[in-house]
PyMOL Python script that loads the backbone (N, CA, C, O; Angstrom):
from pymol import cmd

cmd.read_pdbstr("""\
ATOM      1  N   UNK A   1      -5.878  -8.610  10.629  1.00  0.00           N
ATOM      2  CA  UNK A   1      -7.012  -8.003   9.950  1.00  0.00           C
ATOM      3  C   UNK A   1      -8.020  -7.430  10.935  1.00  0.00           C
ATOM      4  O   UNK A   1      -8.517  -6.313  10.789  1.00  0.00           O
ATOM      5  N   UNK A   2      -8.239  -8.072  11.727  1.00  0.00           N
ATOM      6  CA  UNK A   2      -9.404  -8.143  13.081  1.00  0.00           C
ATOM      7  C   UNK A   2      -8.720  -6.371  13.463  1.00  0.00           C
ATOM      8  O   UNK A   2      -9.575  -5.520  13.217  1.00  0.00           O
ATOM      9  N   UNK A   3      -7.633  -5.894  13.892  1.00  0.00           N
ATOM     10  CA  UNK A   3      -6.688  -5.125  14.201  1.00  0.00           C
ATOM     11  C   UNK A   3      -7.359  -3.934  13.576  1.00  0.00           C
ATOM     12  O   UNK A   3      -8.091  -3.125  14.146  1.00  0.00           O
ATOM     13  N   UNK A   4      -6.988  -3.954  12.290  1.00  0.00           N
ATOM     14  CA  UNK A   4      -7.339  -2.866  11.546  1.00  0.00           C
ATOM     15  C   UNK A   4      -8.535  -2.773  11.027  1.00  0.00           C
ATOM     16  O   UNK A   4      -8.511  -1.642  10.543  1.00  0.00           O
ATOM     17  N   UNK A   5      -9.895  -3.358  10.736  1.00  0.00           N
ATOM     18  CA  UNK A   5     -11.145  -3.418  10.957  1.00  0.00           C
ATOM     19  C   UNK A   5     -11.900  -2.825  12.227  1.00  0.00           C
ATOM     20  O   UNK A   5     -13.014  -2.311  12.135  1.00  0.00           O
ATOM     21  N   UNK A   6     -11.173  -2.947  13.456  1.00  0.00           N
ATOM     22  CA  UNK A   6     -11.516  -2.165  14.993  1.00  0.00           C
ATOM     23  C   UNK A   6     -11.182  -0.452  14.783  1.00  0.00           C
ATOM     24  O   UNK A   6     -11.864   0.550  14.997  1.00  0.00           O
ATOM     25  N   UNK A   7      -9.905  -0.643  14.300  1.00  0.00           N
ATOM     26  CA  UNK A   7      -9.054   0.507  14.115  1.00  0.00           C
ATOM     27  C   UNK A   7     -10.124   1.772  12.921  1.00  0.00           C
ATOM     28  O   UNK A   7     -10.456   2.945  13.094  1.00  0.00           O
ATOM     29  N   UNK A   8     -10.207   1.438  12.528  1.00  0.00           N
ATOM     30  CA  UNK A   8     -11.454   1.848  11.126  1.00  0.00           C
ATOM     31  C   UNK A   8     -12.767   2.326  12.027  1.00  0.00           C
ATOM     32  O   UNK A   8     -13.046   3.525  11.993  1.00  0.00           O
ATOM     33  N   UNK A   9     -13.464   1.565  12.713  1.00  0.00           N
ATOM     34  CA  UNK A   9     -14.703   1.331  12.964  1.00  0.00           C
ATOM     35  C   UNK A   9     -14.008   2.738  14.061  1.00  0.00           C
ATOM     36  O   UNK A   9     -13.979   3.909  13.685  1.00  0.00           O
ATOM     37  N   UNK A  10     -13.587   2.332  15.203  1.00  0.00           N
ATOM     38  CA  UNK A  10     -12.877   4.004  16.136  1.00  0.00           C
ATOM     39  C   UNK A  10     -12.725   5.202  15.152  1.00  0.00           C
ATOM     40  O   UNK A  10     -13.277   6.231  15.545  1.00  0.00           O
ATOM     41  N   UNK A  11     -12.151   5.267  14.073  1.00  0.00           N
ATOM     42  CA  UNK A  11     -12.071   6.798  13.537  1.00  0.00           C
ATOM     43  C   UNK A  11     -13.382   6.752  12.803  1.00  0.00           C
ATOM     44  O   UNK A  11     -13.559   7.920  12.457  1.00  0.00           O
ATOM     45  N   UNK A  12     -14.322   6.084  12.410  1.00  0.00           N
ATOM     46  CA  UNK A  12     -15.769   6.190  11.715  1.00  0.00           C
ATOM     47  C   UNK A  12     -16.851   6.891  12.729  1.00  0.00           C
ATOM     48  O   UNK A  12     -17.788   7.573  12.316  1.00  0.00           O
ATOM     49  N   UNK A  13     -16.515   6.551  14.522  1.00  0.00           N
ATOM     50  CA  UNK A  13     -17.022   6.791  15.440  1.00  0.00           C
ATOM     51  C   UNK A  13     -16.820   8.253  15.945  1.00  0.00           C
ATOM     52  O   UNK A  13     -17.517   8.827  16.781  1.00  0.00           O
ATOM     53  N   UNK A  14     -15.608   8.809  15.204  1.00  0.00           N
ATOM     54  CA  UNK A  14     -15.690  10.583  15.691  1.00  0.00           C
ATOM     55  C   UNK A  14     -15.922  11.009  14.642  1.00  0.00           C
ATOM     56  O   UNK A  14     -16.117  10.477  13.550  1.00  0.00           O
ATOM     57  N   UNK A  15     -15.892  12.350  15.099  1.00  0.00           N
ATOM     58  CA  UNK A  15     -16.437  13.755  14.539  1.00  0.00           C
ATOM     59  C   UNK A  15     -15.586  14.039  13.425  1.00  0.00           C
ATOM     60  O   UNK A  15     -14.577  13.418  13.090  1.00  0.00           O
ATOM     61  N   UNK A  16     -16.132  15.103  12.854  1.00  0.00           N
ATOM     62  CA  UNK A  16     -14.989  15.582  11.902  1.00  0.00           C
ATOM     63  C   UNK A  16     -13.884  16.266  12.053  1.00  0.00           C
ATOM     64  O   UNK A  16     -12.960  16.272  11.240  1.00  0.00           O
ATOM     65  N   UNK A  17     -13.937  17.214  13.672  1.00  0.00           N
ATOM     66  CA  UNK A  17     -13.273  17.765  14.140  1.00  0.00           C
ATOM     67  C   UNK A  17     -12.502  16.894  14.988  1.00  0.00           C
ATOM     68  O   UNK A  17     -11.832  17.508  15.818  1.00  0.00           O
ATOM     69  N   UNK A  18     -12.439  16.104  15.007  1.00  0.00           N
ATOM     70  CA  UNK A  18     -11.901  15.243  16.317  1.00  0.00           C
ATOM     71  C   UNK A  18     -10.754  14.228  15.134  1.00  0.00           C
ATOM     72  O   UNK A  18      -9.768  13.589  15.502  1.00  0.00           O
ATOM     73  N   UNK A  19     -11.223  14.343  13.827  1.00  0.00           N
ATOM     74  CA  UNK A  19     -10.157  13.389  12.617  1.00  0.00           C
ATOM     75  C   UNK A  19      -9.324  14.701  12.391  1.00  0.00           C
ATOM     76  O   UNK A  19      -8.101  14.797  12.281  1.00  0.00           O
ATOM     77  N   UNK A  20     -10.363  15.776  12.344  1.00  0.00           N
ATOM     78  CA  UNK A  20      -9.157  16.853  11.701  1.00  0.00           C
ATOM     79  C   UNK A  20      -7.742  16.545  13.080  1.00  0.00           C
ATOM     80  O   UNK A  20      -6.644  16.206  12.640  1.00  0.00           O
ATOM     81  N   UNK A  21      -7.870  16.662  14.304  1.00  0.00           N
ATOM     82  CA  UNK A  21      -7.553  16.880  15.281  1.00  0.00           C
ATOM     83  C   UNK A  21      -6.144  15.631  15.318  1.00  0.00           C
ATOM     84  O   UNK A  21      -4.950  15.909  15.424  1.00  0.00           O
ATOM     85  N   UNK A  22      -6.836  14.073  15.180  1.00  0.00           N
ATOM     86  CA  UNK A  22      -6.037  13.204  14.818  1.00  0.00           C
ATOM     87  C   UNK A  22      -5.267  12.499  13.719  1.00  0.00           C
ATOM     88  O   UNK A  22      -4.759  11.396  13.516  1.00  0.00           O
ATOM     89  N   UNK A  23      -5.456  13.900  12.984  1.00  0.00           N
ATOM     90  CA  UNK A  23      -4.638  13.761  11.167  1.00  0.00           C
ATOM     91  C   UNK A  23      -3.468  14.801  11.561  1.00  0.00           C
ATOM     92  O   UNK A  23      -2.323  14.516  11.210  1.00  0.00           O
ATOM     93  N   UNK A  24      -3.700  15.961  12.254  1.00  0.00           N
ATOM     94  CA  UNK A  24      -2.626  16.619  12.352  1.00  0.00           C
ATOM     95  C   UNK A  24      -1.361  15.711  13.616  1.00  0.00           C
ATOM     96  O   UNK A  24      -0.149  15.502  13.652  1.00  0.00           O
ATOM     97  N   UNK A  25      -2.331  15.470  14.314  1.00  0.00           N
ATOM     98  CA  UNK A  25      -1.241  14.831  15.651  1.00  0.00           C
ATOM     99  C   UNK A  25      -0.367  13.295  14.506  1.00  0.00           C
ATOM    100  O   UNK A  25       0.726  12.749  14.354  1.00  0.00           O
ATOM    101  N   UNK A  26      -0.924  13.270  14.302  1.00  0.00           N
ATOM    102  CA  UNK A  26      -0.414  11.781  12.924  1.00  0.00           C
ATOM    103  C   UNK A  26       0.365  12.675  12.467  1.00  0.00           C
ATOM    104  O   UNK A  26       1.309  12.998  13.189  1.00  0.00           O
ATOM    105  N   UNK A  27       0.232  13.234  11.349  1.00  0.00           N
ATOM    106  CA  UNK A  27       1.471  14.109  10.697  1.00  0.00           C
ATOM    107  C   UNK A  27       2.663  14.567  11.568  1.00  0.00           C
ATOM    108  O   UNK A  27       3.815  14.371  11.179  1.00  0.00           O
ATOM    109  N   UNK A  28       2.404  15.153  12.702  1.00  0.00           N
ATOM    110  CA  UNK A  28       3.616  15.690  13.194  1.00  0.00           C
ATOM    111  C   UNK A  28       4.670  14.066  13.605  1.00  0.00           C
ATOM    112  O   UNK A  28       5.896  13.961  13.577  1.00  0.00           O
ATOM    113  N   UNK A  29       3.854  13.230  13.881  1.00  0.00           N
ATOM    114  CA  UNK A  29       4.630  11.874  14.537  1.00  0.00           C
ATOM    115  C   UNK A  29       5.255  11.227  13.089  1.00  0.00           C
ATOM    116  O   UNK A  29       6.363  10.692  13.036  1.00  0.00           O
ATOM    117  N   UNK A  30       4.127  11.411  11.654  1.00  0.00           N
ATOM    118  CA  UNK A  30       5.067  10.988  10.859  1.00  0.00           C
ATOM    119  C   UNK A  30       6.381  11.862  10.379  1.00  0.00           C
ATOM    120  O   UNK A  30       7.218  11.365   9.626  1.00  0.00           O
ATOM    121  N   UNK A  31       6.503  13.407  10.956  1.00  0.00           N
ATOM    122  CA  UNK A  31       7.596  14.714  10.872  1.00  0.00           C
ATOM    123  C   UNK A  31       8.892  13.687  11.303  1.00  0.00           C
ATOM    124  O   UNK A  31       9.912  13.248  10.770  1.00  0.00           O
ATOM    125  N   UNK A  32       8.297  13.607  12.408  1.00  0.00           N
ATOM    126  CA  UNK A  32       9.615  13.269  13.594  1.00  0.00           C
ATOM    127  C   UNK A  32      10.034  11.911  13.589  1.00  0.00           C
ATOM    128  O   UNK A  32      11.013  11.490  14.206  1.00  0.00           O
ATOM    129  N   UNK A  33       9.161  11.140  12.777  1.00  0.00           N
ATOM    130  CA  UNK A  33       9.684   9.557  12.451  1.00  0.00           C
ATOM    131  C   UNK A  33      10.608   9.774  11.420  1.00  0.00           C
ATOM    132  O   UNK A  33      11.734   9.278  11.433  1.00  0.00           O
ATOM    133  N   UNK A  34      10.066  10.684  10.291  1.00  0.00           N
ATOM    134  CA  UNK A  34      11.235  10.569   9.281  1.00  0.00           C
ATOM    135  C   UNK A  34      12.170  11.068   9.610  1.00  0.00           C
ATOM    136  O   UNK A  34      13.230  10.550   9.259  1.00  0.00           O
ATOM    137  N   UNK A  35      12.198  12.430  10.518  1.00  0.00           N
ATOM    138  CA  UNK A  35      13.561  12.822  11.417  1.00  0.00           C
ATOM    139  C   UNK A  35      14.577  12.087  11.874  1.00  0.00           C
ATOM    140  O   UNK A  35      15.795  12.242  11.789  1.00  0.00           O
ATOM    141  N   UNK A  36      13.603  10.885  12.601  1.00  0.00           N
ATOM    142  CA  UNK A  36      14.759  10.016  13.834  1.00  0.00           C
ATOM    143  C   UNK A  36      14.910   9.353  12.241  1.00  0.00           C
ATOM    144  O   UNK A  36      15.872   9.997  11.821  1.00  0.00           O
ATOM    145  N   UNK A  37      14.588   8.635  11.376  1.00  0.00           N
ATOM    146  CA  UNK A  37      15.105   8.033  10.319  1.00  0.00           C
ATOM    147  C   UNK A  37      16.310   8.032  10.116  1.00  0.00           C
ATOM    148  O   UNK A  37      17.141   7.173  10.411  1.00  0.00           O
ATOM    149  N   UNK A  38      16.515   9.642   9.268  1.00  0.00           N
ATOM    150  CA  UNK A  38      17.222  10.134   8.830  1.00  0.00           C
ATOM    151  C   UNK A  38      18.404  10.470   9.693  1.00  0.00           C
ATOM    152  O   UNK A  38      19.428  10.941   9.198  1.00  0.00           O
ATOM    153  N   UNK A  39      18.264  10.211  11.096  1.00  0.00           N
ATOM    154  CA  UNK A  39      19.677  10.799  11.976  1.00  0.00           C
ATOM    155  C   UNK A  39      19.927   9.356  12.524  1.00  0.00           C
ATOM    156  O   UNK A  39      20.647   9.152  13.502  1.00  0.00           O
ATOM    157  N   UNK A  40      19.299   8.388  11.846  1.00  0.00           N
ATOM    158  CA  UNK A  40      19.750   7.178  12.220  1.00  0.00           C
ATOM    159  C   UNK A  40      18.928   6.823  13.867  1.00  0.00           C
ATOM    160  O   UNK A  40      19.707   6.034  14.402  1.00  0.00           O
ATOM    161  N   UNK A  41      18.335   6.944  14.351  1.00  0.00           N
ATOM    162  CA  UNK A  41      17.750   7.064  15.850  1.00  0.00           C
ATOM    163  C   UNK A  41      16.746   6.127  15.972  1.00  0.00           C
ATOM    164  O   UNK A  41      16.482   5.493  16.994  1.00  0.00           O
ATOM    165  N   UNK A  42      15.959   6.027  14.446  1.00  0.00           N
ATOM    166  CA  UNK A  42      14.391   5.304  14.432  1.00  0.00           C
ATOM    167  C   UNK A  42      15.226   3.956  14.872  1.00  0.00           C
ATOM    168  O   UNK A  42      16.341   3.600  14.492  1.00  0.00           O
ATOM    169  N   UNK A  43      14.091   3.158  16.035  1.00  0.00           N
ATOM    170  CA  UNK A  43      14.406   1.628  16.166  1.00  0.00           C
ATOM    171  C   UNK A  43      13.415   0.814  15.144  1.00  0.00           C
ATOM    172  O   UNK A  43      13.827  -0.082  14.407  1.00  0.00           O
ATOM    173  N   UNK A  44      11.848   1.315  15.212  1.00  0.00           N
ATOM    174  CA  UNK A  44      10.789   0.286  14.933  1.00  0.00           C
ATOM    175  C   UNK A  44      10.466   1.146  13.840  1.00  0.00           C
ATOM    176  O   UNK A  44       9.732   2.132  13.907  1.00  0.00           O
ATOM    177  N   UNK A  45      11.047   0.723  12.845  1.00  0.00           N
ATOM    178  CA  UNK A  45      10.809   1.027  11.202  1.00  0.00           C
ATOM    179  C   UNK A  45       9.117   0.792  10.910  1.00  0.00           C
ATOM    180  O   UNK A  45       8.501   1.443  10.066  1.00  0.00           O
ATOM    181  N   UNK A  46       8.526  -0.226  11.746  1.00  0.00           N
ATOM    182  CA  UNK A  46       7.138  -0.717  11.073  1.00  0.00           C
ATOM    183  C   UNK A  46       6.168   1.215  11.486  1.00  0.00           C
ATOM    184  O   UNK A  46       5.310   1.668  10.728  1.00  0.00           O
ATOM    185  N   UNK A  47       6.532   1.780  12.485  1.00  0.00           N
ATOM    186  CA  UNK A  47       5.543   2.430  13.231  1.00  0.00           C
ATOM    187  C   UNK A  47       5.698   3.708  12.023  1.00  0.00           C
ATOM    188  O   UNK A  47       4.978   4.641  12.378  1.00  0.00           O
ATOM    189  N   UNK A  48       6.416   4.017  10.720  1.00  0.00           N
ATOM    190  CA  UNK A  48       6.092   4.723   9.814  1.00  0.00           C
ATOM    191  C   UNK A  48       5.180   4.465   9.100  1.00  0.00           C
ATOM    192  O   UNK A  48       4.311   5.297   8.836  1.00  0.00           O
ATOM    193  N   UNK A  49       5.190   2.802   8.465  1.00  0.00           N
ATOM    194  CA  UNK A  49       3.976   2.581   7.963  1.00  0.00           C
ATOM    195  C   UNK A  49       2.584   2.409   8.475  1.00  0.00           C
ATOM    196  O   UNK A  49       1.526   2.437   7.846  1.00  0.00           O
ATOM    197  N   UNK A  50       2.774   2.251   9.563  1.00  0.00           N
ATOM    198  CA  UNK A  50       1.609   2.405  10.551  1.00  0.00           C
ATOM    199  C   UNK A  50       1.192   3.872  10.416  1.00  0.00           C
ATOM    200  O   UNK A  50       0.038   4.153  10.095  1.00  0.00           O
ATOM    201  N   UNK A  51       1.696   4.384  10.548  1.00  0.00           N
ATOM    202  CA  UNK A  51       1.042   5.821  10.918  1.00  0.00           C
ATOM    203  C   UNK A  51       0.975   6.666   9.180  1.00  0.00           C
ATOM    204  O   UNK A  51       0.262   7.664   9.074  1.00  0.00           O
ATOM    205  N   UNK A  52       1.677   6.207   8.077  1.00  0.00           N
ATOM    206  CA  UNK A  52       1.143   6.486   6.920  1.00  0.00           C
ATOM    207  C   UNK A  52      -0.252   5.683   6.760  1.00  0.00           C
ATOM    208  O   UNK A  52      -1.126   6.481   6.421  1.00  0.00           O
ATOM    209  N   UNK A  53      -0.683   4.533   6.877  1.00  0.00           N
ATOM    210  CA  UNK A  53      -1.728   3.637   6.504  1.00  0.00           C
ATOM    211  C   UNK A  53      -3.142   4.663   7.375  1.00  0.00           C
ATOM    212  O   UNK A  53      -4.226   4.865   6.827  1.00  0.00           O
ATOM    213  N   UNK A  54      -2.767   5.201   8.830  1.00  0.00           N
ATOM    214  CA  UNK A  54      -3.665   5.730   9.307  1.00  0.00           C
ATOM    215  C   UNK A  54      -4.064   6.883   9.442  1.00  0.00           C
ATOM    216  O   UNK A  54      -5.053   7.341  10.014  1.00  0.00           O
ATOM    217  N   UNK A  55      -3.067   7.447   8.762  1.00  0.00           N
ATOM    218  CA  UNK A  55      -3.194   8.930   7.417  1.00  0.00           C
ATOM    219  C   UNK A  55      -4.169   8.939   6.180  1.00  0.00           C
ATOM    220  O   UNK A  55      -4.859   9.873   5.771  1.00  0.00           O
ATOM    221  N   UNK A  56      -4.066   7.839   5.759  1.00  0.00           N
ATOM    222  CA  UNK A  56      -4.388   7.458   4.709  1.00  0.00           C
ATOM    223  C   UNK A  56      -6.335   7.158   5.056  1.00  0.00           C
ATOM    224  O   UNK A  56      -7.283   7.783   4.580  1.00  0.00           O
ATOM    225  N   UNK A  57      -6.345   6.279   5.791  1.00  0.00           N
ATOM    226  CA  UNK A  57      -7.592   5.939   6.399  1.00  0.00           C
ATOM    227  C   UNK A  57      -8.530   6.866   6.814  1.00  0.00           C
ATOM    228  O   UNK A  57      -9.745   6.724   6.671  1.00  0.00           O
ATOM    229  N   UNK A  58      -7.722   8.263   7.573  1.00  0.00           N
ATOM    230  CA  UNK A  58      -8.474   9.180   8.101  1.00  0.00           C
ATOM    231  C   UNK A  58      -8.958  10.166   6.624  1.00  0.00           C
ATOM    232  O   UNK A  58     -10.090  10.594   6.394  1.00  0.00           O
ATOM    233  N   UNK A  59      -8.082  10.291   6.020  1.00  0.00           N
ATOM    234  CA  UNK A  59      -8.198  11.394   4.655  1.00  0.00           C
ATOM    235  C   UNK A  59      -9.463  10.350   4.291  1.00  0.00           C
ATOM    236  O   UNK A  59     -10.604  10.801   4.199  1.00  0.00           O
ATOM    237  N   UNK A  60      -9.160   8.819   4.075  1.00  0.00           N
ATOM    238  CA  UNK A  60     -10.543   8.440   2.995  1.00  0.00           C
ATOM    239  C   UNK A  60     -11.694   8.924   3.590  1.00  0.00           C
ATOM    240  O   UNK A  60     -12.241   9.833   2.966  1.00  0.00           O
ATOM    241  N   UNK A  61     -12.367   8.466   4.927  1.00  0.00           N
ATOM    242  CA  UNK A  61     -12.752   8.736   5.915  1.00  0.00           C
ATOM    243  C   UNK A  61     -13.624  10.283   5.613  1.00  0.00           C
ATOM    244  O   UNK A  61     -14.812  10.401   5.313  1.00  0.00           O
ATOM    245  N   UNK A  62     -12.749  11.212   5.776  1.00  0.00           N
ATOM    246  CA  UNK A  62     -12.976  12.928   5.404  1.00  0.00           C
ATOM    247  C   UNK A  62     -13.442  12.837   3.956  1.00  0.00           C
ATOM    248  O   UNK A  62     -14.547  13.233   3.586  1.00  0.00           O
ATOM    249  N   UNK A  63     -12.621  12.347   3.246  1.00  0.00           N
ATOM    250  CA  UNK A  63     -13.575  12.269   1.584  1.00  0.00           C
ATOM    251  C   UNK A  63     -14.686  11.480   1.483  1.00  0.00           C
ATOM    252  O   UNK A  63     -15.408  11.828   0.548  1.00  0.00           O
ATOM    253  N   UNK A  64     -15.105  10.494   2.139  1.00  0.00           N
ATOM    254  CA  UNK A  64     -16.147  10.004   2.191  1.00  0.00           C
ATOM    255  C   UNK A  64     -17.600  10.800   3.105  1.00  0.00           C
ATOM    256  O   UNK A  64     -18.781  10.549   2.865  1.00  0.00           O
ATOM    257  N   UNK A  65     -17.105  11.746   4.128  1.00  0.00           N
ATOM    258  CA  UNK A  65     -18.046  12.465   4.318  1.00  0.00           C
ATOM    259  C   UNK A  65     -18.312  13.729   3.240  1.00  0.00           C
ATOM    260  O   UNK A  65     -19.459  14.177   3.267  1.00  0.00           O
ATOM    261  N   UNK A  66     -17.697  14.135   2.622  1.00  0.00           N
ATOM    262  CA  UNK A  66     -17.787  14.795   2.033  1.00  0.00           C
ATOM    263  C   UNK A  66     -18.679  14.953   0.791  1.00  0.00           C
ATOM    264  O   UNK A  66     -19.254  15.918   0.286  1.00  0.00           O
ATOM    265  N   UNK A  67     -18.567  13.445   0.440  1.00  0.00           N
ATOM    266  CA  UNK A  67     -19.161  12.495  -0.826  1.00  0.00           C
ATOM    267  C   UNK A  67     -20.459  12.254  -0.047  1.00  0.00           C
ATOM    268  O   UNK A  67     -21.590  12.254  -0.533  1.00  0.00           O
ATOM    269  N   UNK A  68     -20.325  12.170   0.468  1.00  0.00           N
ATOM    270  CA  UNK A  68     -21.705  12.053   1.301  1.00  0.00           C
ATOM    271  C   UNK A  68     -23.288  13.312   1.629  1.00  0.00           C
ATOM    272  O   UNK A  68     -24.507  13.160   1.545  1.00  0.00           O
ATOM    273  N   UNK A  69     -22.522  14.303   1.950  1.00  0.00           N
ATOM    274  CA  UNK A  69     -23.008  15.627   2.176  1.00  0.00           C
ATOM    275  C   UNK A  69     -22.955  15.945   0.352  1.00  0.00           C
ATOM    276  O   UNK A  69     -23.950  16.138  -0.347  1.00  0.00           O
ATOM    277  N   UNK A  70     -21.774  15.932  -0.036  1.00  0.00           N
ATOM    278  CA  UNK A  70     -22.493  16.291  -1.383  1.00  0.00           C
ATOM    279  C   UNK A  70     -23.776  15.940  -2.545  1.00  0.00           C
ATOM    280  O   UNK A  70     -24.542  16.567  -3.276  1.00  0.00           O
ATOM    281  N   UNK A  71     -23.526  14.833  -2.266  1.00  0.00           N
ATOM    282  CA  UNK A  71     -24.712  13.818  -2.861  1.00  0.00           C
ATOM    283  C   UNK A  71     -25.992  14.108  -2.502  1.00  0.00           C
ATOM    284  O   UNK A  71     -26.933  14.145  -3.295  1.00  0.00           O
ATOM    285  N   UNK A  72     -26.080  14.384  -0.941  1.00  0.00           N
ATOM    286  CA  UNK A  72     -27.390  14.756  -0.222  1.00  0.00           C
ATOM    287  C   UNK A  72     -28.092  16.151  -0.259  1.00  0.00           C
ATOM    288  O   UNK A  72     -29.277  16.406  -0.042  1.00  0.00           O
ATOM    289  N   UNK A  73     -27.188  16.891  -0.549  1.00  0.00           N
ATOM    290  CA  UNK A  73     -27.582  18.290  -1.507  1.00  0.00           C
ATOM    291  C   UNK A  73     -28.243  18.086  -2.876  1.00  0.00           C
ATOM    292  O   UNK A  73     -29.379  18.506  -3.100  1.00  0.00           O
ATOM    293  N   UNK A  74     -27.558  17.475  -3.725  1.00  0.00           N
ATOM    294  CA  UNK A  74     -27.795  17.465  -5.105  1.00  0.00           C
ATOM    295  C   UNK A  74     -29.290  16.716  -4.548  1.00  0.00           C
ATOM    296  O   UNK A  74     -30.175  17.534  -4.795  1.00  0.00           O
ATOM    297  N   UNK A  75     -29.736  15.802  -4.065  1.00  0.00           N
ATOM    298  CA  UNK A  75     -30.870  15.056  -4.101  1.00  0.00           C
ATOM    299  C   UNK A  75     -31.964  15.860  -3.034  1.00  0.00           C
ATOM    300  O   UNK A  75     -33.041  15.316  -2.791  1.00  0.00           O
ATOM    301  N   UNK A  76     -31.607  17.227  -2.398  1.00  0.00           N
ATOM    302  CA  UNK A  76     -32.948  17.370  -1.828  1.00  0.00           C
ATOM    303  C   UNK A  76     -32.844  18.813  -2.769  1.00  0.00           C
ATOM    304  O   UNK A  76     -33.788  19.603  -2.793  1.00  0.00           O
TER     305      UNK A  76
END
""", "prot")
cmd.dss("prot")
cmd.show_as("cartoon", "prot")
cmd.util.cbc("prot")
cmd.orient("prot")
């Protein structure tokens, strides 16, 4: 838990450009994980769900700024 609570708090600490930056580099690694999958090659099955969970984290992350900036419009 400790793990992924650190892990959170690091992508809360950049930019927006810097998640856009580490959502695409994530995607291409989850490309080529399902690749080696599929040709039989993948060894460490866990490092797909790893890198979906921190897909997942970065998108909330981006929708939560978003929710954020929007809200702060409507109120000034």
């Amino acid at each position: 838990m400790q793990a992924r609570d650190m892990n959170a708090a690091k992508y809360r600490a950049m930019t927006a450009d810097e998640l856009d930056d580490e959502l695409k580099k994530l995607k291409k690694e989850q490309f080529n994980l399902r690749f080696q999958g599929a040709t039989g090659q993948l060894e460490g099955t866990n490092r797909i769900k790893e890198v979906r969970r921190t897909i997942a984290r970065i998108k909330t992350l981006q929708n939560e700024a978003v929710a954020k900036a929007s809200q702060s419009e409507q109120g000034a």
